[in-house]
C-alpha positions as CSV (number, residue, x, y, z in Angstrom):
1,X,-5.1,75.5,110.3
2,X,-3.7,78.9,110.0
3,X,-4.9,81.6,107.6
4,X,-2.0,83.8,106.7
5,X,0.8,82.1,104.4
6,X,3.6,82.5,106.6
7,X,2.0,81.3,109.3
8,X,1.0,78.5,106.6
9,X,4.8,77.8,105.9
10,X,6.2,78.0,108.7
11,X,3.7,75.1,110.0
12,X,5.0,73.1,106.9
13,X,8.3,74.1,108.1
14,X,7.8,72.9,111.3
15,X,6.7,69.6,110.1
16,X,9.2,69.0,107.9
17,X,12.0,69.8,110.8
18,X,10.5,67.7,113.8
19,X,10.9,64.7,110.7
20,X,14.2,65.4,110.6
21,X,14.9,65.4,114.4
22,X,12.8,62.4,115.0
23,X,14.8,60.5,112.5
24,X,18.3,62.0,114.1
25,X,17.9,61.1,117.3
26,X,16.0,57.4,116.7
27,X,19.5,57.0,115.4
28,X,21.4,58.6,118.0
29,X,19.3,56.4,120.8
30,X,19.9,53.2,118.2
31,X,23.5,53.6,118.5
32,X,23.7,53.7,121.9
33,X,21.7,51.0,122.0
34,X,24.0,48.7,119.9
35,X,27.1,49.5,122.5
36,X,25.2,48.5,125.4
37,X,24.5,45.6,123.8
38,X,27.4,44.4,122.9
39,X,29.4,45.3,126.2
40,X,27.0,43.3,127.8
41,X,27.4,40.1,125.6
42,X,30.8,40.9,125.8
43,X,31.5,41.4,122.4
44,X,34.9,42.2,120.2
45,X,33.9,45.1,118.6
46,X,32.8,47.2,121.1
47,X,35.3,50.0,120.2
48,X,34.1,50.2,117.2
49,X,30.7,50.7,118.3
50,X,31.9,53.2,120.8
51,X,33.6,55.3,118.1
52,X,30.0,55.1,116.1
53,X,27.9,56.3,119.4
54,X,30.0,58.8,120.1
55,X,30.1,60.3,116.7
56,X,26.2,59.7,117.1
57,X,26.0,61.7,120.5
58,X,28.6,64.9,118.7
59,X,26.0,64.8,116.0
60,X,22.8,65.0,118.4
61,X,24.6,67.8,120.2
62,X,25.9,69.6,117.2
63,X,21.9,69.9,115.6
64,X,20.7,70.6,119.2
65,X,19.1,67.8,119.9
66,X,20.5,66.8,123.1
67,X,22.7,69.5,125.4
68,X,26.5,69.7,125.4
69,X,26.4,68.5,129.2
70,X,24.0,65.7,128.1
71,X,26.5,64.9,125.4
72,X,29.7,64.8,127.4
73,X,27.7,62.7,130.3
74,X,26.5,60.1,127.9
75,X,30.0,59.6,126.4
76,X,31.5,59.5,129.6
77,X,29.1,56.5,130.9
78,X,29.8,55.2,127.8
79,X,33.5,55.4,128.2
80,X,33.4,53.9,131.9
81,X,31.5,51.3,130.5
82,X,34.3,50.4,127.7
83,X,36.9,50.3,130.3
84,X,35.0,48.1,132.7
């Protein structure tokens, strides 16, 4: 554990941020998730669930979770994958 305070806050800091990301990209991941899903049973609202994982990816890339070329690569699968 370290000694000097802002060493001391910025370990809270730290914490309290990697929460936040965790939490971000579970959901991010979940939504993508749900699309696959349902283009694979084939169901009707898979544009809807497009427009929500693709919101989802923006979001991931806009905090820096995941890279813009990650971003734009996962949308495009996800895309190709709609139009199948």
């Amino acid at each position: 554990m370290p000694i000097i305070e802002s060493s001391i806050q910025r370990a809270r800091l730290n914490k309290v941020q990697r929460e936040r990301n965790v939490q971000q990209l579970s959901a991010y991941r979940t939504e993508v998730k749900k699309f696959r899903k349902a283009v694979e049973v084939g169901s009707d609202n898979a544009n809807e669930l497009f427009v929500n994982a693709s919101s989802a990816i923006d979001r991931a890339a806009s905090k820096g979770l995941i890279s813009k070329n990650k971003a734009s690569r996962d949308k495009s699968r996800l895309s190709a994958l709609l139009n199948k």
